[in-house]
N, C-alpha and C positions, 0 to 999 in steps of 0.2 A: 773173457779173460784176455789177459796182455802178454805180450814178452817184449822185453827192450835187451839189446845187444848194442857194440860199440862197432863200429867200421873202423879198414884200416887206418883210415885220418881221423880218426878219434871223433869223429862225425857220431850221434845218438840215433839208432835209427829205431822205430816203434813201428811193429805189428800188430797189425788191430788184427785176430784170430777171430770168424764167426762159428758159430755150431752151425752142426747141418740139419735141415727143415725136411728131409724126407717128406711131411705132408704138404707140404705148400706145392699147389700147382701151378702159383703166379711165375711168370719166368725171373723178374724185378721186383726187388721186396718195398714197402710200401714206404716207406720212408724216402721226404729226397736224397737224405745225405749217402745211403745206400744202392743207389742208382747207378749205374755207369756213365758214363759223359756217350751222349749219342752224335754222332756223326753225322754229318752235311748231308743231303741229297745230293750234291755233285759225282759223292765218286759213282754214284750209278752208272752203269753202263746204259746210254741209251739217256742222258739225264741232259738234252741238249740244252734248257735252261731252267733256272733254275730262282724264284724269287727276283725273277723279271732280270735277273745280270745271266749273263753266260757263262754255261760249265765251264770250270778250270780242266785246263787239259792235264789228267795226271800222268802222262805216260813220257817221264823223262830221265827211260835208261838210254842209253847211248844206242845208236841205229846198229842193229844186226847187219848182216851180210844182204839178206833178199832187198832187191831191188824190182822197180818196177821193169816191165819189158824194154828191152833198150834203153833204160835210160841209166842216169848218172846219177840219181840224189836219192839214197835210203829212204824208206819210210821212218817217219816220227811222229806225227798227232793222229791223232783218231778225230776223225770225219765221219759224218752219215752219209748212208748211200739209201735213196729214195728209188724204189720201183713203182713203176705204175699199175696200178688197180688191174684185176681182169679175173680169170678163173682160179686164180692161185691164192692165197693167202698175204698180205700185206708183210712184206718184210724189211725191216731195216739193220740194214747190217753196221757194221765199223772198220770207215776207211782209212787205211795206212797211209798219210800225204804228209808233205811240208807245210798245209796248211794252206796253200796258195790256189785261189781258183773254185774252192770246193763247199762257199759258204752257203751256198744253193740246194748243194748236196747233187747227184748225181743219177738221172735215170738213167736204170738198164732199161734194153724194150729190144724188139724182135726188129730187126734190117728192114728197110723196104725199097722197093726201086728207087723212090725219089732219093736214095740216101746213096745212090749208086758213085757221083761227084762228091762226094767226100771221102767214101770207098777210096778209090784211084786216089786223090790226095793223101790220103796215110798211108796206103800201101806201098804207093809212089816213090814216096821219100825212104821208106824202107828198102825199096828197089836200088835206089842211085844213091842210100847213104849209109844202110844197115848192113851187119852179115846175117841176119835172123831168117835170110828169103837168100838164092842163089839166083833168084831171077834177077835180071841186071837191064832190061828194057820196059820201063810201067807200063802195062796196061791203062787204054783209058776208060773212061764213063760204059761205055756202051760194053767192054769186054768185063769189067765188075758187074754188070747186071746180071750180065751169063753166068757165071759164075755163082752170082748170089742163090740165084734162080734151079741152079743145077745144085746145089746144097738142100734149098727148102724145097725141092721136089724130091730128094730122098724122106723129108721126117728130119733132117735133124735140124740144130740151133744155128743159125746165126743172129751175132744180138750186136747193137752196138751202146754203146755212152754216150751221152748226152749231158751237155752243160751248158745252160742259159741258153740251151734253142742249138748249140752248135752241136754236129759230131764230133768226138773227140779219140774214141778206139773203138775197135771193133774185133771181135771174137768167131771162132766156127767153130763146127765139127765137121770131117770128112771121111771118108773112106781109106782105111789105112793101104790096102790093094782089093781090087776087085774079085779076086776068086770066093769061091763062096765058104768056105772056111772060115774067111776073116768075118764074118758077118755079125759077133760082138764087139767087133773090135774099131775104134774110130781114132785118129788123128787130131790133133785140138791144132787153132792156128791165132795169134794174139800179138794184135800190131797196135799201138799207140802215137796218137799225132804229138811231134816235137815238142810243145806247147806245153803237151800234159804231160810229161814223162814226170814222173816223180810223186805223183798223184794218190798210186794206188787203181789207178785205171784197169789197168791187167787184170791187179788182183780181182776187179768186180765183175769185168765182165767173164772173163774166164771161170770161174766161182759158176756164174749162173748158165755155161755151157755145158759143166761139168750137172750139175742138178737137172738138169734137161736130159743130157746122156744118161742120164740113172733113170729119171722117170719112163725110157723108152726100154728099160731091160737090158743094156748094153753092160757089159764085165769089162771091159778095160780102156787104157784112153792112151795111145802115146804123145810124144813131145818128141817131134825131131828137132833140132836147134841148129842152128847156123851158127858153128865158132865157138871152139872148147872154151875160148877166154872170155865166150858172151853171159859174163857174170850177172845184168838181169836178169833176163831169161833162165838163166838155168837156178837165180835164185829164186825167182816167182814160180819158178813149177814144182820146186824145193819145200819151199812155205805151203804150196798145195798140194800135197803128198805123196809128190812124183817123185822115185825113186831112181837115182842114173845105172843103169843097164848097160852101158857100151860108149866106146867113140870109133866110129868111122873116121879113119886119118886120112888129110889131104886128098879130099873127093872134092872137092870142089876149086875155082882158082878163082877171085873176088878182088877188088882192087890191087891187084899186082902180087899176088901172094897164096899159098895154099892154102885151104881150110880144112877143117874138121867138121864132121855131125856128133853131136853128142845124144843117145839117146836115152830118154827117160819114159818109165813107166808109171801108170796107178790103176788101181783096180777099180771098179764099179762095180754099184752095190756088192752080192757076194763075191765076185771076183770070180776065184777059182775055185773057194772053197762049197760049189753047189753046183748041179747041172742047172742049164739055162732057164727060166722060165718065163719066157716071151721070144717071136719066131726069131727076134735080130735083122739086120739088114737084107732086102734082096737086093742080092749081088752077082754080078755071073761078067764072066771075061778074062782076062790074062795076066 
């Protein structure tokens, strides 16, 4: 049966009315003209190409607030981000970038000494040009090994980014203080070279530091930040479901001027809502 009615511009407008089929299990009735119009494989998530042309990138709301760590340019396309093969499950995620740089896609993978000289270069430049770090003199080559080394001898993550062969950021976890209390409790740290800011860098390898602290049993993560106004940073730990808990004002004093700590929390796995159940860090000292 039909009904026709008249729109306000005197336009004809007709409803085709169906009965309902209660027995029919098909989800689309058998007829074409009864079919729905089916949709592209592009809008898949994950749908990198697509009848040999490449996915249209559909994600063209206007860039949010988070930004990559230190840097200046929003996230706006969705990029893949490639991990390498090993004991874990093959995963590809979807990176927030400008698009530039990322058509390789991006390996996370676990720090190693050789990567120590590129360590010192990112950090470096956050030393003598970032407020994200209050250190103000870079370590070189040989003091990033230390360092790396005194991370992956407790159990936890450090991981860096990799594009076409180069480092590109690098991520940790550390010991938020040493008394033994704190021993689910770790620090995240997320520096990106100049080059890639804008990428979505942060967001991956931080992601898979925070996944690594869960699989150890750890309940929380902080984010100390350098610089209430360090609007990356406190947008990518925002986006990662760090919540801000405090600002320490003017603790610190950085190119000619006072600073802030802004601190942010997030919880792992149960958080608070269970007692622990894994031993946590050993830890012991002051």
């Amino acid at each position: 049966m039909g009904q026709s009615d008249r729109g306000s511009r005197g336009l004809r407008l007709h409803v085709q009315l169906q009965p309902l089929r209660p027995d029919r299990r098909q989800t689309l009735p058998g007829h074409p003209g009864h079919r729905r119009p089916q949709r592209s494989a592009r809008h898949l998530l994950g749908a990198g190409e697509v009848g040999g042309q490449a996915a249209a990138c559909l994600d063209q709301r206007q860039p949010g607030p988070a930004e990559d760590q230190y840097g200046s340019r929003p996230w706006r396309r969705l990029r893949s981000v490639r991990f390498p093969e090993g004991d874990r499950p093959r995963l590809c995620l979807r990176c927030l970038g400008g698009g530039e740089g990322l058509e390789d896609g991006v390996i996370i993978r676990a720090a190693t000494q050789d990567d120590a000289p590129a360590l010192a270069a990112i950090y470096g430049d956050a030393c003598l040009n970032g407020v994200g770090t209050f250190e103000e003199v870079p370590p070189g080559p040989a003091e990033m090994a230390q360092r790396l080394a005194a991370v992956q001898a407790r159990g936890l993550p450090y991981v860096v980014a990799e594009i076409d062969g180069a480092v590109v950021g690098l991520a940790y976890a550390a010991p938020f203080r040493l008394r033994a209390a704190y021993r689910y409790l770790v620090e995240d740290s997320v520096y990106v070279a100049p080059d890639a800011k804008g990428l979505g860098v942060g967001r991956a390898v931080l992601a898979r530091v925070i996944d690594d602290c869960e699989a150890l049993g750890l309940r929380q993560m902080m984010a100390v930040i350098g610089g209430s106004d360090n609007a990356g940073s406190i947008g990518l730990h925002t986006a990662m479901g760090f919540r801000r808990q405090g600002v320490m004002e003017a603790v610190g004093y950085k190119f000619g001027r006072w600073m802030d700590i802004v601190l942010m929390q997030r919880p792992l796995n149960a958080g608070a809502d269970a007692p622990p159940d894994a031993p946590g860090l050993e830890l012991r000292g002051v």
